[in-house]
N, C-alpha and C positions, 0 to 999 in steps of 0.2 A: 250471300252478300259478302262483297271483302269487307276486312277490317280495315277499319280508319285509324290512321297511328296517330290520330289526335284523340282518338276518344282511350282515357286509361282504364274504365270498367272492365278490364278484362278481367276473366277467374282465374286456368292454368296458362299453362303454356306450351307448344306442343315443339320442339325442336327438331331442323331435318339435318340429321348430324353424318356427312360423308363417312367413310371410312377407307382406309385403303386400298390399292387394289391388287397390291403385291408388296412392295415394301412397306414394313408396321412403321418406318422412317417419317412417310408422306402424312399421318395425321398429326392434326394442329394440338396445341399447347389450348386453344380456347375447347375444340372438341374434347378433348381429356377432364377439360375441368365438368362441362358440362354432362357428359356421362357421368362421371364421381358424385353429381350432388344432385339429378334431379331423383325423383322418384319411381318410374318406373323406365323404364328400356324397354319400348317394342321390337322388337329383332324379328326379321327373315325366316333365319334358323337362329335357335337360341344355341346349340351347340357350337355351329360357328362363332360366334357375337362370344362367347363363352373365351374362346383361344386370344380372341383379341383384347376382352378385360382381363385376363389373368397375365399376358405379359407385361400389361402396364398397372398391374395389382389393385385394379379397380373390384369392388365388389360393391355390386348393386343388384339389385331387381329385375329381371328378364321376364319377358311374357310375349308368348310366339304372335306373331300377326303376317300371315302369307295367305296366298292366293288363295286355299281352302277355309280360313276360315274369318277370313277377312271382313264379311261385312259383322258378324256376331263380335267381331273383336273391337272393330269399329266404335259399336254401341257401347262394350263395355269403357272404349278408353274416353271416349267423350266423356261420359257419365264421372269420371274418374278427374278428368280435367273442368268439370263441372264444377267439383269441390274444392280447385286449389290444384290439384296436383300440377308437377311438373314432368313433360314425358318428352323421352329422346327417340326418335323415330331412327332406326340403323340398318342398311338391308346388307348381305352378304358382303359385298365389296361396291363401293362408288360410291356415288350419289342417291339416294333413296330417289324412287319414283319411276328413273328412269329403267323403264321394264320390269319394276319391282311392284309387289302391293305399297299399298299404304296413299294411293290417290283420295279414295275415297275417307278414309280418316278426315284427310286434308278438308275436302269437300263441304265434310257436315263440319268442322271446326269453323272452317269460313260463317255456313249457315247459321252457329251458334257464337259467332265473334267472337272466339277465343283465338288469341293470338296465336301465327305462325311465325316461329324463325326460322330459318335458312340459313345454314353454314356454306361457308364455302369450297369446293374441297375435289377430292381426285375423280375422273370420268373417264374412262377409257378409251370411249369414243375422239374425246375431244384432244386427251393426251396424244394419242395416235393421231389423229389431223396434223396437229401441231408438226409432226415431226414429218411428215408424208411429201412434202414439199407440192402439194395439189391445192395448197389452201388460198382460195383466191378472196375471200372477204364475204363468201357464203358457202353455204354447205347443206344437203339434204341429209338427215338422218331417219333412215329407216328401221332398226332396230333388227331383231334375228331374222336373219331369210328364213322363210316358211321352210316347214320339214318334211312336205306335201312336195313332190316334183311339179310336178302339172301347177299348182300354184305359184311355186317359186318360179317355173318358166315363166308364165305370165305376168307377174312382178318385175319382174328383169325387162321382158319386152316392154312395158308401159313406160319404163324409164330409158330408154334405150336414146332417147333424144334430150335426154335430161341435160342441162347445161352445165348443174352445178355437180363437184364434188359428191358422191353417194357413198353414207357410212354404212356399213350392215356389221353383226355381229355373226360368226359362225363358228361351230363347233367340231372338231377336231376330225368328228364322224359324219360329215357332210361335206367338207372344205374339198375335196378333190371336185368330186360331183357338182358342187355348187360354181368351182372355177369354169369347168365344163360348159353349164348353162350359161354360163354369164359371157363365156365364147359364140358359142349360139344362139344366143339372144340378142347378145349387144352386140361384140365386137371384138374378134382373137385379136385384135392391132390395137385396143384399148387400154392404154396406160393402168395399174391394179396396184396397191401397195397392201401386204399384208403385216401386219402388228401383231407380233407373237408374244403374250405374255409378258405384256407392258410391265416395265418396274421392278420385274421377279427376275434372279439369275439369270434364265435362258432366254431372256427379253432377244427377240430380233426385228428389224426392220427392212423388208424389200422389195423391191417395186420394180415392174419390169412389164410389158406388153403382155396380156392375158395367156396367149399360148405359149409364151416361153418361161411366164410365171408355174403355170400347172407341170410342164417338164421338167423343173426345176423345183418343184414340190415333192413330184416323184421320185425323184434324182435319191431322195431322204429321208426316211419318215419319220425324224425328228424335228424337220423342221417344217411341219403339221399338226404337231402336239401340243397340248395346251390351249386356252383363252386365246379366240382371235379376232382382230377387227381387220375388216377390208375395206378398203378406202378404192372407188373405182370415181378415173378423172371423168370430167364432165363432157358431153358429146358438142365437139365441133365441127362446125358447119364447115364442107369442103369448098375452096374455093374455085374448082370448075364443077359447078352445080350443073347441065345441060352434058346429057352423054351424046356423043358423036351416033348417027342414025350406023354406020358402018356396026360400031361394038353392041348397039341393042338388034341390029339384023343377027350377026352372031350368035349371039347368046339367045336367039327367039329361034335361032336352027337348030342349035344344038339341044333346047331344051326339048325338043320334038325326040330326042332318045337317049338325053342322058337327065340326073335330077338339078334339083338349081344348083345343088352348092358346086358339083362338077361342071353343070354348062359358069357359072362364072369364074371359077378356076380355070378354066381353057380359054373362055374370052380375053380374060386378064394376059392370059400367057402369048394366045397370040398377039392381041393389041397395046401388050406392053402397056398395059393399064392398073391403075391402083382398083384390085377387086372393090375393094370398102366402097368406094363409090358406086359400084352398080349393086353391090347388096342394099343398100341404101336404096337403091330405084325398085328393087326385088323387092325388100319390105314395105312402103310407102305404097305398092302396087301388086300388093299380093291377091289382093280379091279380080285383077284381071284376071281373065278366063286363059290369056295368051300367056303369063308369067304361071 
């Protein structure tokens, strides 16, 4: 059950306190205070959480709450907020929750009415939108592409006609491969913005058509490194929907001995045609027996 902010019987209090996600700059003057004086600090990693109280000379209480031991820590900090206490929820860098433990804390707090607050505070995701210039007034966020291929391919395909904005997070040891799939799945001609290490020194921002993004990856291998968000633009509908009988005769010849992606590459070339639109027809009709 949520809490009702008319009823005051509450006991602790459980705080979702952002944290930075490169610059120690970007936390609040209210997050500061509230670390300093509640009672205990659930942290991620308490050794990270550690770097970031010691440069603003905070000393307080840590006690680890992650993926592994999350639901027993759970219990103990209810129990804990049971009595009064006051506890600051922190996960590595962001926003707690989002891809982080600490939901379920959340969860049995709701079920036990003990107050949640909510700070407000840095996201990386959303930082990165922000600057992406793809931000139409919605946005799908997915979180890490699977680290499974065959999964991740199929994630990519399901979204392939997705309209909105798609956030994903990837890691420095995927991001070539991942750019890869997201050509083959969705779309080499599909607009991509990649967000390198938002807020931190080597922060970059760049965006360019999926296959001249990954060449341009390669081109570097610095600028692959580090924390990164991919912002891929939303699928838009072509405006000559109806392929001319002449380009699908073509490409229904060709594919009697070559594979699809080279019969639409030669269609294209001879008919002076935008391929994306018959990969389009190719996927939408893949279960024909003649495609």
């Amino acid at each position: 059950m949520l809490r009702n902010k008319m009823n005051q019987n509450y006991i602790g209090i459980l705080y979702i306190i952002p944290t930075p996600i490169g610059n120690l700059s970007d936390i609040t003057h209210r997050a500061l205070k509230i670390l300093n004086t509640v009672n205990i600090i659930a942290a991620e990693n308490i050794q990270h959480t550690n770097l970031l109280l010691q440069h603003f000379n905070i000393k307080n209480f840590l006690i680890s709450l992650n993926k592994n031991n999350e639901k027993k820590q759970s219990d103990h900090l209810i129990n804990e907020l049971k009595i009064g206490k006051k506890i600051a929820l922190v996960s590595n860098a962001g926003t707690p929750i989002i891809n982080d433990p600490g939901n379920l804390l959340i969860k049995k707090c709701h079920n036990c009415n003990i107050q949640v607050i909510p700070l407000p505070g840095p996201c990386a995701a959303i930082t990165a939108l922000s600057a992406s210039g793809l931000m139409y007034g919605r946005f799908c966020y997915e979180g890490f592409l699977p680290s499974k291929k065959q999964i991740r391919r199929n994630l990519l395909y399901s979204l392939r006609e997705e309209t909105r904005p798609i956030i994903f997070y990837e890691s420095k040891y995927r991001i070539l491969e991942s750019i890869q799939d997201i050509i083959e799945q969705i779309d080499e001609n599909r607009h991509i913005v990649i967000a390198r290490e938002i807020t931190k020194k080597w922060e970059s921002i760049y965006g360019a058509q999926a296959a001249v993004l990954l060449k341009w990856l390669k081109e570097e291998k610095n600028r692959y490194k580090g924390e990164m968000v991919i912002i891929i633009d939303g699928f838009k509908k072509s405006k000559n929907h109806n392929l001319d009988k002449k380009i699908l005769d073509t490409f229904f010849m060709l594919r009697n001995f070559c594979t699809v992606k080279t019969s639409v590459f030669i269609t294209a070339k001879i008919h002076n045609f935008n391929k994306n639109n018959l990969y389009q027809y190719v996927i939408k009709n893949k279960h024909d027996k003649k495609v």
